[in-house]
C-alpha positions in Angstrom: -64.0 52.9 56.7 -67.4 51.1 56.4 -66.4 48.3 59.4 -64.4 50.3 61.5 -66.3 54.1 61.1 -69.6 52.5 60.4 -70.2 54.7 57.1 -72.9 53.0 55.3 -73.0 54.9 52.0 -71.0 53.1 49.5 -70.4 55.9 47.5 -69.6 57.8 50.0 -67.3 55.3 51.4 -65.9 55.6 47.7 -65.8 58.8 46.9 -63.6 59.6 50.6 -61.5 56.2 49.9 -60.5 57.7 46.5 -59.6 61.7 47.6 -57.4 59.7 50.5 -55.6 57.6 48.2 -55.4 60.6 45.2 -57.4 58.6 43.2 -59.2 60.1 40.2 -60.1 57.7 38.1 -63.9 56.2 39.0 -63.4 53.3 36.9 -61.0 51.9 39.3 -63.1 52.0 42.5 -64.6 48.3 43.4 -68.2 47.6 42.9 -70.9 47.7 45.6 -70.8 43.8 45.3 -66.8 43.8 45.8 -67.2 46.0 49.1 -69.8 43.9 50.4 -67.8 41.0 49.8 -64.8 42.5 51.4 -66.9 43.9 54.2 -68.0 40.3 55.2 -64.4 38.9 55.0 -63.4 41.3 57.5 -66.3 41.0 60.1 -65.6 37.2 60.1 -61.8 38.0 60.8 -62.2 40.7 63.3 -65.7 40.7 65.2 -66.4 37.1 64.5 -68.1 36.7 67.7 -69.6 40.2 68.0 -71.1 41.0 65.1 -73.7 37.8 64.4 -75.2 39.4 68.0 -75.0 43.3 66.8 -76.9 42.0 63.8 -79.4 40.3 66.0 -79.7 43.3 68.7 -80.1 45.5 65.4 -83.0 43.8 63.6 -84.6 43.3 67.3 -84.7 47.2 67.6 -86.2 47.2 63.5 -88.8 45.2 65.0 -90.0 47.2 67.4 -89.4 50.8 65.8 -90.9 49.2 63.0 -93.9 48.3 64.7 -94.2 51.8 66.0 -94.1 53.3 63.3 -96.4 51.1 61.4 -98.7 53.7 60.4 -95.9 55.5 57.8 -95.1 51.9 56.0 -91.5 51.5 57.2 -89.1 49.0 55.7 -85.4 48.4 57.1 -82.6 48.8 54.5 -79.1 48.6 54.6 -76.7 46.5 57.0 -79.2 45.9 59.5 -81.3 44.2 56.2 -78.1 42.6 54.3 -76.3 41.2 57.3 -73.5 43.6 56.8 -73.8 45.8 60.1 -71.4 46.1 62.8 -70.0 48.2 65.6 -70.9 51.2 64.7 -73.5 50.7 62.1 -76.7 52.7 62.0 -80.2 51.3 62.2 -81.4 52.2 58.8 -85.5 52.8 58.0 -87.6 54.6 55.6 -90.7 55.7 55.8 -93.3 56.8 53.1 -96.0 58.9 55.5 -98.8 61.3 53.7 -96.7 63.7 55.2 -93.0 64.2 56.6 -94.2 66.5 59.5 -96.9 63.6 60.4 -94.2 61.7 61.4 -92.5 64.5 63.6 -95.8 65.4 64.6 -96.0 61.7 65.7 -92.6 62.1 67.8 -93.3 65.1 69.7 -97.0 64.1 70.4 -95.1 61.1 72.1 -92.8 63.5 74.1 -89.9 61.4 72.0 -86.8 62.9 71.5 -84.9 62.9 67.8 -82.6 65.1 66.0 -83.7 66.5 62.5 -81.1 66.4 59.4 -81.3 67.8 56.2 -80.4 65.1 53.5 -77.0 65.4 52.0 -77.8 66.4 49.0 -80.7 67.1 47.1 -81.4 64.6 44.1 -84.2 63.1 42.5 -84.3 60.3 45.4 -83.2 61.8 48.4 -85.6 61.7 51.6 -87.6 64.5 52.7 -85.9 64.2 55.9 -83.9 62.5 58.1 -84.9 61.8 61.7 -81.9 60.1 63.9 -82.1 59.0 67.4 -81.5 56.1 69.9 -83.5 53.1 70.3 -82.1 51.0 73.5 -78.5 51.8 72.6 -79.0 51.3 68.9 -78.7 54.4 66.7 -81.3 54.9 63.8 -81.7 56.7 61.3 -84.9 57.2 59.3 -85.4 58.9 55.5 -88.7 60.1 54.7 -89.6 60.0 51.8 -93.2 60.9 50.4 -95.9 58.3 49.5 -95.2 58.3 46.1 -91.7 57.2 46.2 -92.6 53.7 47.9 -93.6 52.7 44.3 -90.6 53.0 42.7 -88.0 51.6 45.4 -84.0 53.0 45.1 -81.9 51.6 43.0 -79.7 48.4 44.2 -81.5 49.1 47.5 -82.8 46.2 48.8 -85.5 46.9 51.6 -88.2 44.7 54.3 -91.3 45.3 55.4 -91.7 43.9 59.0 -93.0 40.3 58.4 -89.7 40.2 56.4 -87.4 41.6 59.1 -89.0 39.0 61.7 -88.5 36.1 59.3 -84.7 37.0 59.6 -84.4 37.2 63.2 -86.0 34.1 63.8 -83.5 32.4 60.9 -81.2 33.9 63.3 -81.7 30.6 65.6 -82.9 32.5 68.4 -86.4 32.3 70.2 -89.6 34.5 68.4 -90.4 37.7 69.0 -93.6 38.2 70.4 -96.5 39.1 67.9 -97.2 43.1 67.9 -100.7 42.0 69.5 -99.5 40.1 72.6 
């Protein structure tokens, strides 16, 4: 489900894996770690040639929504981040802005075109908001969060703050990206 539907949430991925097979038992399910691991295995059998250049085309468009949205502290998490994304894999950013209507404030000031989600659930760490839209072909998805929550980081999340994401792409083997400035 992850490589082929692009589903990102691993416990979501889980949770839907398990009520398909009748599964009720937790314990059984594989770890995050295991589904990564399993998750690469499978890119390098079936989009061996196509997904080192999604990754590259993803963490290019990170760059540059990244840079735009400077001003809210973005970082890039998920496949994008972990070298995990494929086909269908979303663009994955949060933001910690004073405000999550700056942001759409920011958007429409801009005449740029979104769509607004309401997170999943509601839980101590869920975003404010979630803001999906394209960037050159690329679909993203930004969480919101409030200033605060920069501090304490999610839980086996890892996340980049743009120096980090342009270090990647140029490990990548491929030519720099421009500074923001140029």
């Amino acid at each position: 489900m992850m490589a082929e539907d692009g589903i990102s949430d691993f416990g979501f991925a889980k949770r839907k894996a398990a009520k398909q097979l009748g599964a009720a038992d937790s314990d059984a399910l594989p770890t995050n770690a295991e589904i990564e691991a399993e998750l690469r295995a499978w890119q390098a059998l079936y989009q061996d040639e196509e997904q080192p250049e999604r990754l590259y085309e993803m963490r290019s468009a990170a760059i540059e929504v990244m840079r735009l949205l400077a001003d809210f502290r973005p970082y890039l998490t998920g496949g994008a981040l972990d070298g995990t994304a494929g086909r269908y894999s979303e663009l994955e950013i949060e933001l910690f802005p004073e405000s999550a209507k700056e942001v759409e404030i920011f958007f429409l000031n801009q005449n740029f075109h979104y769509d607004h989600r309401e997170p999943r659930r509601p839980a101590p760490n869920t975003p404010e908001a979630i803001l999906s839209f394209d960037w050159d072909e690329v679909p993203v998805r930004l969480s919101i969060y409030s200033a605060g929550a920069e501090r304490s980081g999610r839980r086996g999340q890892e996340r980049a703050r743009l120096a980090q994401v342009e270090a990647l792409l140029n490990a990548d083997g491929r030519d720099r990206i421009p500074p923001a400035d140029a």
